[in-house]
N, C-alpha and C positions, 0 to 999 in steps of 0.2 A: 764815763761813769763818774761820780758824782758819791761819796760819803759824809753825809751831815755827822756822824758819829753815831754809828748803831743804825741807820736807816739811806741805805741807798740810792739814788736814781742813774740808770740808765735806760736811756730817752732808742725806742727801736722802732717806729714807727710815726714820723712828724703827721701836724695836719696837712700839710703842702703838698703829703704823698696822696692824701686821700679827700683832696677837695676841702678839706677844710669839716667833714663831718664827725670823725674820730680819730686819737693819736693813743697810742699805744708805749705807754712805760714801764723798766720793768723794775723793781725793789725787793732788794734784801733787807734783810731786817737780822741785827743779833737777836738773840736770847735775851725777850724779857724786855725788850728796848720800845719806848712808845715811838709812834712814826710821827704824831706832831700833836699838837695841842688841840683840844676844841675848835672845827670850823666848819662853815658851813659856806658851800659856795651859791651863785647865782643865777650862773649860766650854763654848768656841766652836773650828766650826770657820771657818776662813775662805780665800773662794775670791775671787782676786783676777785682774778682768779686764783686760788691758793694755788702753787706747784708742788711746793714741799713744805712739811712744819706746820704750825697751826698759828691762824691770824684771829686774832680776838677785836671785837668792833663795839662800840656803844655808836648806837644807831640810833638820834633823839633820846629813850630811856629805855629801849633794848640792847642789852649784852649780845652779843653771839659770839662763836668759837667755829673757826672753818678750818675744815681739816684736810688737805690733798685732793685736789678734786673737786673742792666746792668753789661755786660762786655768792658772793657776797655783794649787793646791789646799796649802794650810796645815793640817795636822790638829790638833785639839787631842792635850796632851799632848810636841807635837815641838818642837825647840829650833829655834827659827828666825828670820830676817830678813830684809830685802830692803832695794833701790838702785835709783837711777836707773843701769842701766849703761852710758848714749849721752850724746853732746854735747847733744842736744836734753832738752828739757824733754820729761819721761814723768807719763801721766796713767793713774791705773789706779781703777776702779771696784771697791769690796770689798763683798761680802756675807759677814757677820758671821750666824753659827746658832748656838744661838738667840742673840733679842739681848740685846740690853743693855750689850754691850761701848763700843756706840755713846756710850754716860756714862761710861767712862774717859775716853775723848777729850775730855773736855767737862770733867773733873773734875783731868784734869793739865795742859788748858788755862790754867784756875782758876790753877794756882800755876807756872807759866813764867815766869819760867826757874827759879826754886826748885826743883830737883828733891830736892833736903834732903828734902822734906815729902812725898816718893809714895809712901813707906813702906806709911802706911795704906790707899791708894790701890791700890798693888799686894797686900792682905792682900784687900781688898772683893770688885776682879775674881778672885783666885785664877788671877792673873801673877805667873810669875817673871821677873824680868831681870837680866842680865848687865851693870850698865854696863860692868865691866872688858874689857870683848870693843871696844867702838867704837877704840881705839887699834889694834889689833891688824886688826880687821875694814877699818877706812880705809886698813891700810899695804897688804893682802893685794890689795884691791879698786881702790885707789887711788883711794878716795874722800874726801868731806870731814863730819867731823861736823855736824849741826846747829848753829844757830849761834841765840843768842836775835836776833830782829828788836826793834832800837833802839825805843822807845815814844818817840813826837815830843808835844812838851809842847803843849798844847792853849793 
């Protein structure tokens, strides 16, 4: 597992288990925390299942609010993002078609909080992102950005 500050990845399902046509990740989200910036991918779509808490999405220029039990569909191509939009801690399970996206997560893990260096990272997956959107996206939603988690000296 994997915390960007406020938004987690743990990776439960590679493509390598499944042929290479879906990989399965799963994220927690604090209260109130966006999960990333404006983006919009190329090659995946991805369907994100609420478990607990409630995930808020701007899907091109529709909002929605999913609530326990809901499925919320991200097409590739569309400019998009999502939030924890509750006081509680929101848990959402993503399948990711086909895969492979599951190694971005893995690969901008690698350089956290560096995001200087995702350049080529975002050229690899064939994602675009927005960081200039997360100011504007946390005023609208009234949420908080990511925040790097302190590394304790060993």
């Amino acid at each position: 597992m994997f915390d960007l500050g406020g938004f987690g990845i743990h990776w439960k399902i590679d493509g390598a288990e499944t042929g290479k046509r879906f990989s399965v990740v799963h994220h927690p989200i604090a209260p109130h925390a966006l999960a990333a910036p404006l983006h919009r991918h190329h090659r995946e779509d991805e369907y994100s299942y609420v478990l607990s808490g409630r995930m808020g999405a701007l899907l091109g220029d529709d909002v929605v609010v999913a609530e326990a039990g809901s499925w919320v569909f991200k097409p590739r191509a569309q400019w998009h993002t999502f939030w924890n939009a509750g006081d509680t801690p929101c848990e959402i399970i993503e399948i990711i078609s086909p895969a492979g996206f599951e190694d971005c997560f893995r690969e901008m893990a690698a350089i956290w909080p560096d995001l200087s260096r995702a350049g080529p990272i975002l050229e690899k997956y064939e994602l675009d992102m927005d960081p200039d959107s997360v100011p504007a996206l946390c005023e609208r939603f009234g949420l908080t950005a990511f925040q790097p988690t302190p590394k304790l000296d060993s």
